[in-house]
PDB file of N, CA, C and O in Angstrom:
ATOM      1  N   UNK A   1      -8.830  19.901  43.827  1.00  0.00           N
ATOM      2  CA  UNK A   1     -10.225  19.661  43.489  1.00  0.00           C
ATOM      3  C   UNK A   1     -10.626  18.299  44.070  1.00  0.00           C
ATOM      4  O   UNK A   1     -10.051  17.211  44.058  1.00  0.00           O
ATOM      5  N   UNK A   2     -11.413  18.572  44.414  1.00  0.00           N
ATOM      6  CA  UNK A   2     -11.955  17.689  45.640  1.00  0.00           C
ATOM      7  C   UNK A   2     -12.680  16.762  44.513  1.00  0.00           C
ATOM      8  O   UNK A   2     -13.155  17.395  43.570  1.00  0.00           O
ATOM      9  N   UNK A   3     -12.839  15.247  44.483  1.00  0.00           N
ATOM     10  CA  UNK A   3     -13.442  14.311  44.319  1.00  0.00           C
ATOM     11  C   UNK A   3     -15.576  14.284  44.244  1.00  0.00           C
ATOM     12  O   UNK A   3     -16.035  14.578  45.347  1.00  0.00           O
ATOM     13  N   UNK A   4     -16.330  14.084  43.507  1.00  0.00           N
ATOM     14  CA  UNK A   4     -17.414  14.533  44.113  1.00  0.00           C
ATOM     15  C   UNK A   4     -18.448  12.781  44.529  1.00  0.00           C
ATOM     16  O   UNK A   4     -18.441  11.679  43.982  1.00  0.00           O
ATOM     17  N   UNK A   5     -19.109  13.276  45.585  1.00  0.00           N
ATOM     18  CA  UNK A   5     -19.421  11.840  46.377  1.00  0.00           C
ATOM     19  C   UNK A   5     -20.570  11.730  45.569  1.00  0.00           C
ATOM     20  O   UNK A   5     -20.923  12.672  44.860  1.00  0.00           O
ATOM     21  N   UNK A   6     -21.400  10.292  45.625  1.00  0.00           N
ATOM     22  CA  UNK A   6     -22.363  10.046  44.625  1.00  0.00           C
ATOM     23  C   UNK A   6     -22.989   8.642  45.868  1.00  0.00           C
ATOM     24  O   UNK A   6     -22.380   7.794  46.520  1.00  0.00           O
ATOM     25  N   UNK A   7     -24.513   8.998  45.721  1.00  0.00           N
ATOM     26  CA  UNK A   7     -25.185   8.260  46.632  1.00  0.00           C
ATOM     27  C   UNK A   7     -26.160   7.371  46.299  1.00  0.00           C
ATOM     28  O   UNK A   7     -27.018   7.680  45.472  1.00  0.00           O
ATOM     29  N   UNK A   8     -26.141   6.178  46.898  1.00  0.00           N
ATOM     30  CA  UNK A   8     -27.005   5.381  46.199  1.00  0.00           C
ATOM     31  C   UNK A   8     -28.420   5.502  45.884  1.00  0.00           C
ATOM     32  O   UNK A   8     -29.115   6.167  46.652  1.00  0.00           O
ATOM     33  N   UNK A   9     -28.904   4.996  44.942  1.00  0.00           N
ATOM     34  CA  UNK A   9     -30.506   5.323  44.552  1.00  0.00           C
ATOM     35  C   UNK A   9     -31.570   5.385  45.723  1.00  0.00           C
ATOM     36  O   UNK A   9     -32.488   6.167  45.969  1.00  0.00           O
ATOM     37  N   UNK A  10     -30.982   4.014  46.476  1.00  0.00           N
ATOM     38  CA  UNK A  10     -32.044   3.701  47.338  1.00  0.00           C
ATOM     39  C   UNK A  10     -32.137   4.848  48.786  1.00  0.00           C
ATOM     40  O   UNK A  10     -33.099   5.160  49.487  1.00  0.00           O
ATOM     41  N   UNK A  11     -30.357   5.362  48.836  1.00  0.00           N
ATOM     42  CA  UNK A  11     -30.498   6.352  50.440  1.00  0.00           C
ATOM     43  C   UNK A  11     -30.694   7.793  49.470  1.00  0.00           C
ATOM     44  O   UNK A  11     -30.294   8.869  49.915  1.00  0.00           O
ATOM     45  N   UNK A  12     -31.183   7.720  48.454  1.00  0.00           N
ATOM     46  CA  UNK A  12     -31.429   9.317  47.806  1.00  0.00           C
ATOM     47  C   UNK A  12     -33.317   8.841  47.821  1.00  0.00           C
ATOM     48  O   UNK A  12     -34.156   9.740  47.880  1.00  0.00           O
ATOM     49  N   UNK A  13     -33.606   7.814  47.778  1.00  0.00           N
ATOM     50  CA  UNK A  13     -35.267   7.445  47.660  1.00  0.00           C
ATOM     51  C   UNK A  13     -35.604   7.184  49.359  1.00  0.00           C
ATOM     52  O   UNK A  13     -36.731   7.584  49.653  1.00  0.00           O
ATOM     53  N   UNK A  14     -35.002   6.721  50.257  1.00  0.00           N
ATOM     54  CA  UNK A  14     -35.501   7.369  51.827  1.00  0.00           C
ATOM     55  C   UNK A  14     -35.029   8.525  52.000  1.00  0.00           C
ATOM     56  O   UNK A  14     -35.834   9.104  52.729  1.00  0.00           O
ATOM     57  N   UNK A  15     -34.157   9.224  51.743  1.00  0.00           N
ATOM     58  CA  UNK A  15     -34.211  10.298  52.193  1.00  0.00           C
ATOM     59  C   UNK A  15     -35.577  11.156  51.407  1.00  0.00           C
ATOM     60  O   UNK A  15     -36.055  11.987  52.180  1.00  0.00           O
ATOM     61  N   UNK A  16     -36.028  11.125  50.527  1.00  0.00           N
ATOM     62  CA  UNK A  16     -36.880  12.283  49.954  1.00  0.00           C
ATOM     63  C   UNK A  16     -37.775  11.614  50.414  1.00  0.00           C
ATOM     64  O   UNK A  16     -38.428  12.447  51.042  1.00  0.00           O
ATOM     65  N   UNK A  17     -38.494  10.200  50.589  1.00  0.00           N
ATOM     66  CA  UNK A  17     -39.750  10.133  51.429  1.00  0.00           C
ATOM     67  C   UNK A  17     -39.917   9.948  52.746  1.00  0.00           C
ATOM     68  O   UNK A  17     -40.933   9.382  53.149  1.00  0.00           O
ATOM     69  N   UNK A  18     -38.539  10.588  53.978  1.00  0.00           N
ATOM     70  CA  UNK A  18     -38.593  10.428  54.815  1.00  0.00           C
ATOM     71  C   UNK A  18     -38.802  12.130  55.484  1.00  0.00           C
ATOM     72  O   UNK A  18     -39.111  12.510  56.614  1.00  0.00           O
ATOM     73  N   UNK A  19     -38.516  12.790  54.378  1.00  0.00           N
ATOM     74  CA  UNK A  19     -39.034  14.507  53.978  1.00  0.00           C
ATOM     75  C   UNK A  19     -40.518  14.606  53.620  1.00  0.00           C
ATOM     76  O   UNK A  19     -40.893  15.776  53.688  1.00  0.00           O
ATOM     77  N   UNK A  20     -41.384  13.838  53.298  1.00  0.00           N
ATOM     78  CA  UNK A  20     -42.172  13.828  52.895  1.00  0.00           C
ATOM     79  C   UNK A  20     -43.497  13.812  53.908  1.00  0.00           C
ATOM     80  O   UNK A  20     -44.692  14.073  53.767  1.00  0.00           O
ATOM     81  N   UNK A  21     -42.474  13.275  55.228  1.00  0.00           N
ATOM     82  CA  UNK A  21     -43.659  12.810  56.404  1.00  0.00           C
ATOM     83  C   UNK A  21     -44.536  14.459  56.727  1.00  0.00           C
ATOM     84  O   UNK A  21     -44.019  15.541  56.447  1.00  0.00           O
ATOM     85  N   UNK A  22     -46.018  14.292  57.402  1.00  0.00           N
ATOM     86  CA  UNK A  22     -47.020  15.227  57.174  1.00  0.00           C
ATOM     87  C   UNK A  22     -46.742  15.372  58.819  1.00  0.00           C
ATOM     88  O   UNK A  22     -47.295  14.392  59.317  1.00  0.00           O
ATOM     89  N   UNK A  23     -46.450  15.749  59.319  1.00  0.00           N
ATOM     90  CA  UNK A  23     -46.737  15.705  61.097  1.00  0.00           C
ATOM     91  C   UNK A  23     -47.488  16.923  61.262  1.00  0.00           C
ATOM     92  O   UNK A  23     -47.844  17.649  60.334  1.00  0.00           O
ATOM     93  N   UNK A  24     -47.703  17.104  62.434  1.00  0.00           N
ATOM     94  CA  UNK A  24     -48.756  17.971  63.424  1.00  0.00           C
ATOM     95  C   UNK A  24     -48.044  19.067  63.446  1.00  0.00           C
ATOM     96  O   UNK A  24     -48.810  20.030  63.474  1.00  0.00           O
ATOM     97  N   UNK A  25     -46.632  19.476  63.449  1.00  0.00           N
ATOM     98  CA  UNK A  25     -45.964  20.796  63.308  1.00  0.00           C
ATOM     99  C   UNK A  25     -46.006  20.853  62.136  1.00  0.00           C
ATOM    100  O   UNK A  25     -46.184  22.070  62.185  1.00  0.00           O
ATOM    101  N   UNK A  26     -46.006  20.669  61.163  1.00  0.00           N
ATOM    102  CA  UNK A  26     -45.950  20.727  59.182  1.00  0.00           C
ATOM    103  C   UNK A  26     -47.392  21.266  59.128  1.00  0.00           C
ATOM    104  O   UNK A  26     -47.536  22.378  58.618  1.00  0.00           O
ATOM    105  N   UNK A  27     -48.148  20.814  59.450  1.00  0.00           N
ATOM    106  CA  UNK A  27     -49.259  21.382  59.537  1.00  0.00           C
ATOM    107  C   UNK A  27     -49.820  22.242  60.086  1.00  0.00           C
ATOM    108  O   UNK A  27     -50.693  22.870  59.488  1.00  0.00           O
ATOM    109  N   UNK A  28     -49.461  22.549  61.483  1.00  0.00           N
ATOM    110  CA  UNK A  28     -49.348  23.976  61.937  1.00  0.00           C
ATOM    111  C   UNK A  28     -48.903  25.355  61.099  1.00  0.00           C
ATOM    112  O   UNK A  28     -49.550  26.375  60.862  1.00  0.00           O
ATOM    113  N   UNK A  29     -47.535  24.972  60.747  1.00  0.00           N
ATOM    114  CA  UNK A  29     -46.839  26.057  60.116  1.00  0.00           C
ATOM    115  C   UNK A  29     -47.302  26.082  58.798  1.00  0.00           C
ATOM    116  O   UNK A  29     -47.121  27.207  58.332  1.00  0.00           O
ATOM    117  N   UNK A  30     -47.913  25.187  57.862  1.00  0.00           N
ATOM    118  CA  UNK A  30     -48.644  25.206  57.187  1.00  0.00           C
ATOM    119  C   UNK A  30     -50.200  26.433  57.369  1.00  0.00           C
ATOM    120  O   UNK A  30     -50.579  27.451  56.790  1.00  0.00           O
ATOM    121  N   UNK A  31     -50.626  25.696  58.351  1.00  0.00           N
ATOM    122  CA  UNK A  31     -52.309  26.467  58.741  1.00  0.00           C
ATOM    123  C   UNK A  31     -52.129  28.074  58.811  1.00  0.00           C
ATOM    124  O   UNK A  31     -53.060  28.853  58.605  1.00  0.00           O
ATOM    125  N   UNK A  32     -50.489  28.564  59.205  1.00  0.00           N
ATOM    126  CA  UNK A  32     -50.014  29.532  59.771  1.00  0.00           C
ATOM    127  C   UNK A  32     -50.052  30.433  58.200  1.00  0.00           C
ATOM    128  O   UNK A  32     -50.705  31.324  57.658  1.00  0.00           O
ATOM    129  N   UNK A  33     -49.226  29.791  58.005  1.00  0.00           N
ATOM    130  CA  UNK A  33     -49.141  30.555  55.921  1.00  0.00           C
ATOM    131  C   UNK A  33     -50.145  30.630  55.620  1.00  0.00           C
ATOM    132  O   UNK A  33     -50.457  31.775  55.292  1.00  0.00           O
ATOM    133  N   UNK A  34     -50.941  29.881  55.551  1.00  0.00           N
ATOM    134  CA  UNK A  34     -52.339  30.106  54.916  1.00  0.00           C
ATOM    135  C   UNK A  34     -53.001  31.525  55.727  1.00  0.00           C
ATOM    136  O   UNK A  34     -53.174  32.656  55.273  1.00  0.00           O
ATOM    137  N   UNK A  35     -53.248  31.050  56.906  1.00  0.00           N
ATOM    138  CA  UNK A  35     -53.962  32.555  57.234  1.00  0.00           C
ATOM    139  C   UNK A  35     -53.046  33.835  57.095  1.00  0.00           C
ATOM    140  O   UNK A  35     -53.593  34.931  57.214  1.00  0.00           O
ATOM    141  N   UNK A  36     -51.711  33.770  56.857  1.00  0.00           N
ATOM    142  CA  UNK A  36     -50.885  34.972  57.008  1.00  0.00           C
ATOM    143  C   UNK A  36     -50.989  35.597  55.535  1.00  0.00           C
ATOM    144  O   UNK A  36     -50.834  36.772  55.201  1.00  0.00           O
ATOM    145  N   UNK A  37     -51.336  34.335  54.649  1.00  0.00           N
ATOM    146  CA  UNK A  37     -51.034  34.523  53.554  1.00  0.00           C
ATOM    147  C   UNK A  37     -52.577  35.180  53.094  1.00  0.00           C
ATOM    148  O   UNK A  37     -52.628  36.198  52.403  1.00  0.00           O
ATOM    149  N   UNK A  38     -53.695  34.536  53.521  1.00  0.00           N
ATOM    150  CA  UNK A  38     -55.012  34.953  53.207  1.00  0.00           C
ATOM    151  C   UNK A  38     -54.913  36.496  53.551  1.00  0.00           C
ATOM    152  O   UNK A  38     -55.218  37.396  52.768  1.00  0.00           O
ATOM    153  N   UNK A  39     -54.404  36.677  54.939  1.00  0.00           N
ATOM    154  CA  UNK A  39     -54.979  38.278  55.428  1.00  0.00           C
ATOM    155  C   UNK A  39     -54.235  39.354  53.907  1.00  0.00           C
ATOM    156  O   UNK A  39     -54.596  40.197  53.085  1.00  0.00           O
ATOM    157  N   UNK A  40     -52.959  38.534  54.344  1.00  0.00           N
ATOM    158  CA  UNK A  40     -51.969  39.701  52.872  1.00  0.00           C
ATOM    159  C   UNK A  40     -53.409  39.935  51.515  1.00  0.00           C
ATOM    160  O   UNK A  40     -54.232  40.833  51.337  1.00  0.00           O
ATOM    161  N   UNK A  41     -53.235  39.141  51.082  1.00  0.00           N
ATOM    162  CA  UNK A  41     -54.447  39.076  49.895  1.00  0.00           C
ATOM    163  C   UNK A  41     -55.861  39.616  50.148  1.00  0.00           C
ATOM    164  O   UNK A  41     -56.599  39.952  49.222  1.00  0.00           O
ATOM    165  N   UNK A  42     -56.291  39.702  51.757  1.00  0.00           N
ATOM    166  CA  UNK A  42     -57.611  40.333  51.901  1.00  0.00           C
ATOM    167  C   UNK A  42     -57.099  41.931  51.867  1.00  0.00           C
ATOM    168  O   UNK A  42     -57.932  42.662  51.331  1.00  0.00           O
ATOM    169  N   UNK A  43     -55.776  42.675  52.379  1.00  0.00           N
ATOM    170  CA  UNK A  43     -55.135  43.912  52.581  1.00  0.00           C
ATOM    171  C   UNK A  43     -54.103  44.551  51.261  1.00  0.00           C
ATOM    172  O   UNK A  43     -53.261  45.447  51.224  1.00  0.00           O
ATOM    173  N   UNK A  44     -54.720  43.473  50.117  1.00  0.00           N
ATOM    174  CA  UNK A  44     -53.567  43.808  48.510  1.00  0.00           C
ATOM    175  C   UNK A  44     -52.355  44.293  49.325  1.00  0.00           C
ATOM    176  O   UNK A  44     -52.237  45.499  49.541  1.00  0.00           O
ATOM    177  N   UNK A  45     -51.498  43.460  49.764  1.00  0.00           N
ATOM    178  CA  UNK A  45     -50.023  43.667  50.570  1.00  0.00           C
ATOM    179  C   UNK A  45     -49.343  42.412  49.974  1.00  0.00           C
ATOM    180  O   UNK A  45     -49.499  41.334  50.547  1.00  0.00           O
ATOM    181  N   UNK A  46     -48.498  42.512  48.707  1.00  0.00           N
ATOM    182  CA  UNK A  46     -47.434  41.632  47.839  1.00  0.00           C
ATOM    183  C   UNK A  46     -46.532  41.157  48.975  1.00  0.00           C
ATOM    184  O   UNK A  46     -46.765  39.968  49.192  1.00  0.00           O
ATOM    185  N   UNK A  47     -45.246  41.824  50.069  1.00  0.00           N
ATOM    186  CA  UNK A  47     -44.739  41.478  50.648  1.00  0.00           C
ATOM    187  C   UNK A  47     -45.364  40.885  52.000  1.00  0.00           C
ATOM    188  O   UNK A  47     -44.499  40.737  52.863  1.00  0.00           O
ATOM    189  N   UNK A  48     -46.468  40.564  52.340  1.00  0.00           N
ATOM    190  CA  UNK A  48     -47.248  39.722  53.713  1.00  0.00           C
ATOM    191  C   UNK A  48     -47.453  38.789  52.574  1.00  0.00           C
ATOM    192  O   UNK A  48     -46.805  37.814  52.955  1.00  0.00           O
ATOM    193  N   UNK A  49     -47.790  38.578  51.789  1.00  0.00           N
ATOM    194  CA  UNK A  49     -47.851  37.157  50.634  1.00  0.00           C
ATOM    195  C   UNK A  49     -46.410  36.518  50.729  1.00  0.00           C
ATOM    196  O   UNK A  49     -46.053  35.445  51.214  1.00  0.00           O
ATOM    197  N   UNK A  50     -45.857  37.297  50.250  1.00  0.00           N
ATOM    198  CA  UNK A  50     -44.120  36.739  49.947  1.00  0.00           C
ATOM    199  C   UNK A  50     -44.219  36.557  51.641  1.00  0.00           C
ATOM    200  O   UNK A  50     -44.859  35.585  52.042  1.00  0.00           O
ATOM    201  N   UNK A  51     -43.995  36.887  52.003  1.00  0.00           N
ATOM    202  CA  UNK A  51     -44.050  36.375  53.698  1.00  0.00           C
ATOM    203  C   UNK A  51     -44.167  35.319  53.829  1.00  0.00           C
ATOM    204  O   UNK A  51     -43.262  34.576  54.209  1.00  0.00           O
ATOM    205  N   UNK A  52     -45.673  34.858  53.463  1.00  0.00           N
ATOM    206  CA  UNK A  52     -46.376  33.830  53.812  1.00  0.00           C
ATOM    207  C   UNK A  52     -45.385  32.224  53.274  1.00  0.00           C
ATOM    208  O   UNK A  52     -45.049  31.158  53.790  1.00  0.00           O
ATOM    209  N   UNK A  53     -45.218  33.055  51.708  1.00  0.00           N
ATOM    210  CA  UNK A  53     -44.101  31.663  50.915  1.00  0.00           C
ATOM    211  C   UNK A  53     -43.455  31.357  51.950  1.00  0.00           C
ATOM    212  O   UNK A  53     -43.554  30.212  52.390  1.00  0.00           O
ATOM    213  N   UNK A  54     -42.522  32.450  52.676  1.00  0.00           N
ATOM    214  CA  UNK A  54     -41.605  31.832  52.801  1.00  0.00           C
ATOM    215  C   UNK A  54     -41.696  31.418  54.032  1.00  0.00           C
ATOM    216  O   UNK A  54     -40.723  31.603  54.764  1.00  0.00           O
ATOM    217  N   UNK A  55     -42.764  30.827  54.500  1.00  0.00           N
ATOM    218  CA  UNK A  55     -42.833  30.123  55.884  1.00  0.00           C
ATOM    219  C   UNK A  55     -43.317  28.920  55.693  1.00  0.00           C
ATOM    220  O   UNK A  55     -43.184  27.947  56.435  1.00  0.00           O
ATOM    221  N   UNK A  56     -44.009  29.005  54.466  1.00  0.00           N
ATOM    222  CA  UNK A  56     -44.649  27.680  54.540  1.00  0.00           C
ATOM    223  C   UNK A  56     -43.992  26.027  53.992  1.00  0.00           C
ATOM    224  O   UNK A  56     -43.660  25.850  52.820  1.00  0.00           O
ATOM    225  N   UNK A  57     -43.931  25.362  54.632  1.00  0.00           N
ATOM    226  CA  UNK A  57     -43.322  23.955  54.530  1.00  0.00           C
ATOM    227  C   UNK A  57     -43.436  22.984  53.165  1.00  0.00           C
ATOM    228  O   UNK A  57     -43.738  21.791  53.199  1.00  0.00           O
ATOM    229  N   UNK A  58     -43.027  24.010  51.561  1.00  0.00           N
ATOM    230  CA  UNK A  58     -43.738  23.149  50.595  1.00  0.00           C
ATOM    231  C   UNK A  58     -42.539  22.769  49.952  1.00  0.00           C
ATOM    232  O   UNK A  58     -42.781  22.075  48.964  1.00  0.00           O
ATOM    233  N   UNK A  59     -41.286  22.974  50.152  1.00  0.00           N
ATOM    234  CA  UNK A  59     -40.097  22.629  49.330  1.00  0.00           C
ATOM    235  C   UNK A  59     -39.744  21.270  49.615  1.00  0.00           C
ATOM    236  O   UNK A  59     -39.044  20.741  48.752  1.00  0.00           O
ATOM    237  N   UNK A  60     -40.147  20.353  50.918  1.00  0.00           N
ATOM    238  CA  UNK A  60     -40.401  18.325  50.686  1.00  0.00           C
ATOM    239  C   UNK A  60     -41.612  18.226  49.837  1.00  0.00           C
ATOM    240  O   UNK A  60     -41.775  17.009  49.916  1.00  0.00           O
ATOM    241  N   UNK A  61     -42.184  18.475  49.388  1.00  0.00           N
ATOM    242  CA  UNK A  61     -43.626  18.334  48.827  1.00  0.00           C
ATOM    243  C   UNK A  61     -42.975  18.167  47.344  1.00  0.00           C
ATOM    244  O   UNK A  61     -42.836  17.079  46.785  1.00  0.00           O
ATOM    245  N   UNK A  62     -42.575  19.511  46.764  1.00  0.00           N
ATOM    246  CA  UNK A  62     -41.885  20.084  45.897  1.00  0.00           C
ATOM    247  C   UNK A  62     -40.795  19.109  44.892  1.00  0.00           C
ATOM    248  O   UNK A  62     -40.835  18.695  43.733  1.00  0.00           O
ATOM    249  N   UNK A  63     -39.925  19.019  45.922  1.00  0.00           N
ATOM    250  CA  UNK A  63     -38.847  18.182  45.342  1.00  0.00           C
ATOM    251  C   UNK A  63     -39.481  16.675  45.500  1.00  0.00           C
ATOM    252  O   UNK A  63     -39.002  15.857  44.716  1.00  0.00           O
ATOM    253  N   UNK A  64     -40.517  16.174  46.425  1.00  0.00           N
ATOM    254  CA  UNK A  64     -40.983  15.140  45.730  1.00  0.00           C
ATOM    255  C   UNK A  64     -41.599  14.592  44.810  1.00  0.00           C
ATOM    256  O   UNK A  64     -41.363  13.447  44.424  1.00  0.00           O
ATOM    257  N   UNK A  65     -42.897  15.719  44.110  1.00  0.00           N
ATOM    258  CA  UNK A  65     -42.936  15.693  43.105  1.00  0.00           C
ATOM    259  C   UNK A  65     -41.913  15.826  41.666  1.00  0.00           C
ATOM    260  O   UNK A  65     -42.123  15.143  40.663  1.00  0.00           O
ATOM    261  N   UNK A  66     -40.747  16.866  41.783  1.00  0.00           N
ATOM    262  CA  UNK A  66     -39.648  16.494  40.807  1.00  0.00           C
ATOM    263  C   UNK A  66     -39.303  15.088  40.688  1.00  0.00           C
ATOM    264  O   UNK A  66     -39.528  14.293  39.776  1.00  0.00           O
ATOM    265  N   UNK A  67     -38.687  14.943  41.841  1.00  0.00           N
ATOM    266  CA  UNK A  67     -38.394  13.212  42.437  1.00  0.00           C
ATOM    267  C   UNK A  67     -39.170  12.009  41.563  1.00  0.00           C
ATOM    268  O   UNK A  67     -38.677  11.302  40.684  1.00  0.00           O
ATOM    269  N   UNK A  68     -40.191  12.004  41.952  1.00  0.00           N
ATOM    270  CA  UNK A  68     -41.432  11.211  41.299  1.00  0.00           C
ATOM    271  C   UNK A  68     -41.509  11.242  39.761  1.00  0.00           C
ATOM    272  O   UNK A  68     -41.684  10.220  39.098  1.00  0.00           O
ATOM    273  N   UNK A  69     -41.365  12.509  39.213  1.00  0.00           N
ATOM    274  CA  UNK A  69     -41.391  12.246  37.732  1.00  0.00           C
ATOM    275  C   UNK A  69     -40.206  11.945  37.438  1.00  0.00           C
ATOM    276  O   UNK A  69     -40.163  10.797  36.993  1.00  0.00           O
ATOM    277  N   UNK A  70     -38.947  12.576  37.488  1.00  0.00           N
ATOM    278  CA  UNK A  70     -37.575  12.445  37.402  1.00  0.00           C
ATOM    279  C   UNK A  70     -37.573  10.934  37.570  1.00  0.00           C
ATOM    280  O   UNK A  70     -36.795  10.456  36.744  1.00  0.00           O
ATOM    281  N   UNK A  71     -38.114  10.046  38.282  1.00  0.00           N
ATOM    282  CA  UNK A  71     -37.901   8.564  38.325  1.00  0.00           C
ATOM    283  C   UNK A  71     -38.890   7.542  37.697  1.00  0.00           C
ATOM    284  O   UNK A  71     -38.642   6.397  37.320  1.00  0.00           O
ATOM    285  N   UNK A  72     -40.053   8.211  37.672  1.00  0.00           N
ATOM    286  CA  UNK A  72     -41.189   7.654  37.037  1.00  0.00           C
ATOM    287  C   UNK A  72     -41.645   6.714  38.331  1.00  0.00           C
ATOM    288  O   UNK A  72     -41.507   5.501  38.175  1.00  0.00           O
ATOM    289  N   UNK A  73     -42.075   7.097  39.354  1.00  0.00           N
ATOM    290  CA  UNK A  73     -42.324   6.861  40.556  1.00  0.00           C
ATOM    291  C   UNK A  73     -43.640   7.397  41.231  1.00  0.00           C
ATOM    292  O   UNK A  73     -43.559   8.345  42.012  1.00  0.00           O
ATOM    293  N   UNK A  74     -44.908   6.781  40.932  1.00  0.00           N
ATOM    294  CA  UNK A  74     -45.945   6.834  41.321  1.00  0.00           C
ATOM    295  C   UNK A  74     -46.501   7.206  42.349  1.00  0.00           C
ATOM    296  O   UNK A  74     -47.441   7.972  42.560  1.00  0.00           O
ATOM    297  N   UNK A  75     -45.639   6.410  43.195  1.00  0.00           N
ATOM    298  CA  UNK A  75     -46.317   6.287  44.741  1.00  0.00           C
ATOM    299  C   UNK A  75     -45.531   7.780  45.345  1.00  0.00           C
ATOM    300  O   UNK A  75     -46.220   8.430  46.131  1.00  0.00           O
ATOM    301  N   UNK A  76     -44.200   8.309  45.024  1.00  0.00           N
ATOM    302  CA  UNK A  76     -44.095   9.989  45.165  1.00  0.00           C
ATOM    303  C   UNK A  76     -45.185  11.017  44.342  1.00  0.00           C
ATOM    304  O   UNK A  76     -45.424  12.215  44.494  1.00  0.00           O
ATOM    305  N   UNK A  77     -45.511  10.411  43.780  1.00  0.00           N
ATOM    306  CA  UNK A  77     -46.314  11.205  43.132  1.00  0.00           C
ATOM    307  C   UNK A  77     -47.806  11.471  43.535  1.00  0.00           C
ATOM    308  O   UNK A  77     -48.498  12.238  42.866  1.00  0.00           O
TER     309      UNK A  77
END
C-alpha cells in the first residue's frame, strides 16, 4: 500500500484558478453546447441535451465554485 501524496494549499489554489482561465476556445465549445443544446430542446430530444452536457466546458467553473466555498474564498467565487 502505497503511501498517499498531499499537496500544498497554495499549488492546489493555482492549479484550480489556472483552470479557471476563459479563452477563445472555452468559449467556442461553450457557444457550441449551447446551440446543440438549444436545437435538442427546440426537437424534445433528452439524448442531443445530454449531448450537449457533455461537451460543454463547465466542470473548471464547477469545481471552482466548490473550491471557493470549501475555503471561504471570494474572489473563486
Amino acid at each position: 500500500m502505497s503511501a498517499m501524496q498531499q499537496i500544498s494549499t497554495n499549488t492546489l489554489n493555482t492549479n484550480v484558478q489556472k483552470d479557471l482561465n476563459f479563452t477563445w476556445s472555452t468559449q467556442a465549445i461553450l457557444f457550441c453546447a449551447i446551440i446543440i443544446a438549444c436545437i435538442g430542446l427546440n426537437v424534445d430530444s433528452a439524448p442531443v441535451v445530454i449531448g450537449a452536457m457533455l461537451i460543454s466546458p463547465l466542470m473548471a467553473p464547477i469545481v471552482g465554485i466548490g473550491y471557493g466555498l470549501g475555503n471561504s474564498n471570494p474572489k473563486l467565487l
